[in-house]
Legacy VTK file of the C-alpha trace (Angstrom):
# vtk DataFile Version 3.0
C-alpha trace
ASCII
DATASET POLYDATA
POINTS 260 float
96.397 52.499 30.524
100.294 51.832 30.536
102.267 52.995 27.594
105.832 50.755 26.113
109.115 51.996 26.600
109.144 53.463 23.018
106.013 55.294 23.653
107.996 56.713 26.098
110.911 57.746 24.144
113.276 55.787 26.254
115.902 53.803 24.329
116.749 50.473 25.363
119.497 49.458 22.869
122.695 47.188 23.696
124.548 48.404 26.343
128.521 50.168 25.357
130.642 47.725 24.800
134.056 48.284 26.456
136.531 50.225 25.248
139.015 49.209 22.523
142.834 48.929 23.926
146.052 50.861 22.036
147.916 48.862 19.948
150.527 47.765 21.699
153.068 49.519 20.874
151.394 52.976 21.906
150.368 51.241 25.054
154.017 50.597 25.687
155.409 54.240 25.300
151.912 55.538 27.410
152.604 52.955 30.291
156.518 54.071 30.243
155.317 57.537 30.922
152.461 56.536 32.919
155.336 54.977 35.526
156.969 57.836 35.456
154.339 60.170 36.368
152.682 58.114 39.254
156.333 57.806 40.907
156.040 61.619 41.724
153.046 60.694 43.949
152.792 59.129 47.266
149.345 58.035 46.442
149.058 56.515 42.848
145.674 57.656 42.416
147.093 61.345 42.686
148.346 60.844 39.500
145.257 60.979 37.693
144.965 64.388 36.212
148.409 64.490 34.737
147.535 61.000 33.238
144.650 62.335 32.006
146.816 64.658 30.034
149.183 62.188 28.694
146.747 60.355 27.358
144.727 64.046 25.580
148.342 64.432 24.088
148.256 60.906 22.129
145.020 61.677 20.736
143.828 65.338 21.230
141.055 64.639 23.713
140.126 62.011 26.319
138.715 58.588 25.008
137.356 56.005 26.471
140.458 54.078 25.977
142.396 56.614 27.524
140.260 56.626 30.345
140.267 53.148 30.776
143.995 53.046 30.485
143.985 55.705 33.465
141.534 53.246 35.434
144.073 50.545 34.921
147.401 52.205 35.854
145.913 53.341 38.910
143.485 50.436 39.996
140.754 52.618 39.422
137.077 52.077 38.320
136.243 53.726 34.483
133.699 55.245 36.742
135.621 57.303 39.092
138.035 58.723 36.367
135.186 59.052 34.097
133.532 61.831 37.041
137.468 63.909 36.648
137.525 63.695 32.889
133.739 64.885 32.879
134.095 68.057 35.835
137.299 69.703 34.205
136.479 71.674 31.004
140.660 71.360 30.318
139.922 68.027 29.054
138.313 67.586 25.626
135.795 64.933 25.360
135.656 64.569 21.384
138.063 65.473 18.636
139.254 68.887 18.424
141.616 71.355 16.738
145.539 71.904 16.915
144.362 75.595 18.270
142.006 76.158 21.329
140.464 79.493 20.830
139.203 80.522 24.352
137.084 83.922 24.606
136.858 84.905 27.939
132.708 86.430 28.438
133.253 86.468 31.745
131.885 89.600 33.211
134.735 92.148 32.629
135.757 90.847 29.822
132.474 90.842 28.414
131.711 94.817 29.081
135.064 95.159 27.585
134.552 93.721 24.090
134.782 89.809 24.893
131.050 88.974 23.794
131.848 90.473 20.178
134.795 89.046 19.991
132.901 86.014 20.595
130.089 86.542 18.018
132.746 87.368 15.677
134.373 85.006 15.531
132.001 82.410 15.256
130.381 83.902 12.284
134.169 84.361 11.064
134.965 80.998 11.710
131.440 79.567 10.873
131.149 77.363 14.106
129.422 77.455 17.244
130.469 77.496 21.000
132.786 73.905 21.401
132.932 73.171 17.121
135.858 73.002 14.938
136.687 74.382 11.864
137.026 72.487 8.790
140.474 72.139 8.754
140.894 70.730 12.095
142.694 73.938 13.217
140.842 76.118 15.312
138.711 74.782 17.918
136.077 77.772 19.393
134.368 77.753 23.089
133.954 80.526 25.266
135.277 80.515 28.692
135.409 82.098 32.189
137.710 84.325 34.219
141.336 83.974 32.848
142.568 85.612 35.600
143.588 88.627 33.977
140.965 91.366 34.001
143.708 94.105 33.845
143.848 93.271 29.712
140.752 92.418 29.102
139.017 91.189 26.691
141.741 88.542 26.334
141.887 85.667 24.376
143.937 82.228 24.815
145.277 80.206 22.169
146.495 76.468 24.021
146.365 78.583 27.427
148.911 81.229 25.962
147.668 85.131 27.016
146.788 87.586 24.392
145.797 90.786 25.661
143.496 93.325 24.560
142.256 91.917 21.877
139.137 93.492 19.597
137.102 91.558 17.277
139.803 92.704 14.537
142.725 91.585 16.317
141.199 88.250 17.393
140.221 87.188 13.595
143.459 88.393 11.978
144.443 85.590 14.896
142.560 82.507 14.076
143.491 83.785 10.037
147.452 83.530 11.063
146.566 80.070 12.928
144.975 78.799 10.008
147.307 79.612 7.858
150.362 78.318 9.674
152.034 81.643 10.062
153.931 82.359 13.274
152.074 83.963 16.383
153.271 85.274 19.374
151.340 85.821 22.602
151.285 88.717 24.447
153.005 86.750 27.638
154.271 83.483 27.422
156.097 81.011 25.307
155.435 80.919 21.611
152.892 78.726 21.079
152.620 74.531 20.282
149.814 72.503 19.365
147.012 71.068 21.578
148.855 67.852 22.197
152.213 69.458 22.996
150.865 71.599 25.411
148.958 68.325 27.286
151.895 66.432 27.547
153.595 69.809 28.994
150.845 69.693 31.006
150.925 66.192 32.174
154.856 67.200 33.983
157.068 66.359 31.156
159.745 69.171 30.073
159.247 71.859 27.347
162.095 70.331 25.087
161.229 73.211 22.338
165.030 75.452 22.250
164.128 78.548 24.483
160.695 78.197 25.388
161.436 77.883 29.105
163.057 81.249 28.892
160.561 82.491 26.917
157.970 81.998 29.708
155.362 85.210 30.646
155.466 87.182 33.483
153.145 89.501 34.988
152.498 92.935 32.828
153.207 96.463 33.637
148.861 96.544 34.407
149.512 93.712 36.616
152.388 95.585 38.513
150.532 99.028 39.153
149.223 97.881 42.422
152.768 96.608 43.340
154.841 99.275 42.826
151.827 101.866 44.733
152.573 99.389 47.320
156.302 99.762 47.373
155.686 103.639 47.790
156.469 104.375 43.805
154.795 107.019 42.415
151.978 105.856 39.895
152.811 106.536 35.835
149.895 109.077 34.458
148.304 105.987 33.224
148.840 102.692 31.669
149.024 102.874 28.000
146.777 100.359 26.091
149.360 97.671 24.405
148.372 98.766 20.887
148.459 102.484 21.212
151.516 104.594 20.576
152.934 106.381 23.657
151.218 109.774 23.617
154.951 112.066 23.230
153.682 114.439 26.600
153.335 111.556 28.862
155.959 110.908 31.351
157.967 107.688 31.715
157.953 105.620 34.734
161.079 107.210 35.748
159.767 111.060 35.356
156.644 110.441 37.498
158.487 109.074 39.977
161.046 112.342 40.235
157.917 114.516 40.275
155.896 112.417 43.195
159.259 112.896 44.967
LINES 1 261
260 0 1 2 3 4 5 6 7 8 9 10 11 12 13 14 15 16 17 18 19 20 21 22 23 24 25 26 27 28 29 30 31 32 33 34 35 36 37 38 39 40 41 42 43 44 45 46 47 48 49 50 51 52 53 54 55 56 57 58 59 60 61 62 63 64 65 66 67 68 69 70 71 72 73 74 75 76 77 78 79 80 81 82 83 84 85 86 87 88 89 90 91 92 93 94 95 96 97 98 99 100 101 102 103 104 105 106 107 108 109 110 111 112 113 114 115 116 117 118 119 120 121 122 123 124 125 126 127 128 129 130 131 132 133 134 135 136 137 138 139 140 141 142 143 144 145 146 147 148 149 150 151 152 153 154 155 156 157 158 159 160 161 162 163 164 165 166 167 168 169 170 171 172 173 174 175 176 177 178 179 180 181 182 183 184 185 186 187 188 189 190 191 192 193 194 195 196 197 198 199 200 201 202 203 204 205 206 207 208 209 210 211 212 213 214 215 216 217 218 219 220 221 222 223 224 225 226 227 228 229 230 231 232 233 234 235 236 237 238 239 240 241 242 243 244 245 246 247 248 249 250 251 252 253 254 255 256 257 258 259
């Protein structure tokens, strides 16, 4: 006995039809930019992860236009920058908000506070792993090792640091982003939308007065190992960000006199 293809639950609908193309006048200013980024490259196709972030910055995630645009401007197939766009989380496949929240659950993290965080937030922000709010501000996903263990749990907003967060500090967070007050990161530039930070990301300048200057560095956790390395005596211990500086501990300075 044989059973249909609907039996079956397989769909055999219409196939996709292509994908619409900008209006023209967006395709203009995209292929202008395009040109310019694929001139840094020796090999064209090279180009295609920072055009995959110009286009994320015209419309807050990859398309299929914008993938289709990327196919053309480098002679690709839609199939071969579709397999980039798909691998790397950093681009969004469907609509998302001016704020990516990132919680990293990796492992230290996680022992430190980061899966609360998480959980907290989403019942704050009533949304799951990936979903935007309401508002279209705050976009939620967990994600892996930030590369800063040292202040964990830590939290990213657009790929800015904030360190040592706990599920109090990381909602009165998403309240300020919602609410269009000012936040600063812990390291790092003050912080632009989603799109800015693509096309920053795709090799065009920070044009925002200061921000270049205002870039993070490495924090004092960071620089422990460093300075043991150097021969400096350790501090009697690294002070959590948010704590006041117990009055009996010695400074950098004094710790280093008494090692001597």
């Amino acid at each position: 006995m044989t059973t249909s293809s609907s039996e079956r639950g397989v769909s055999l609908g219409m196939p996709e039809l292509p994908a619409p193309a900008y209006p023209d006048d967006v395709r203009a200013r995209l292929e202008a930019d395009a040109r310019d980024i694929i001139a840094r490259y020796p090999d064209s196709r090279s180009a295609l992860l920072p055009l995959l972030h110009l286009v994320q910055a015209h419309e807050g995630h990859v398309t299929r236009t914008g993938m289709q645009f990327c196919a053309n401007m480098l002679d690709l197939t839609t199939a071969e920058v579709t397999a980039v766009a798909t691998f790397y989380t950093m681009y969004r496949r469907r609509p998302s908000g001016d704020y990516q929240v990132g919680v990293c659950t990796n492992t230290l993290c996680a022992v430190m506070g980061g899966d609360e965080i998480f959980e907290t937030l989403q019942e704050h922000l009533g949304v799951g792993n990936g979903e935007t709010t309401d508002d279209g501000k705050v976009t939620l996903e967990h994600i892996e090792c930030n590369a800063a263990c040292d202040f964990a749990p830590v939290v990213m907003v657009n790929w800015e640091f904030f360190d040592n967060q706990t599920p109090g500090t990381a909602k009165r967070l998403v309240d300020d982003l919602r609410a269009g007050r000012p936040v600063q990161p812990t390291r790092g530039a003050r912080l632009c939308t989603f799109k800015e930070t693509a096309r920053i990301l795709a090799g065009f300048p920070d044009e925002r007065p200061g921000a270049v200057e205002e870039g993070g560095s490495a924090g004092p956790a960071s620089l422990v190992g460093l300075r043991l390395a150097r021969g400096e005596a350790a501090p009697a211990r690294v002070v959590h960000p948010r704590a006041q500086e117990p009055e009996d501990a010695p400074s950098a300075g004094q710790a280093t006199e008494e090692g001597e």
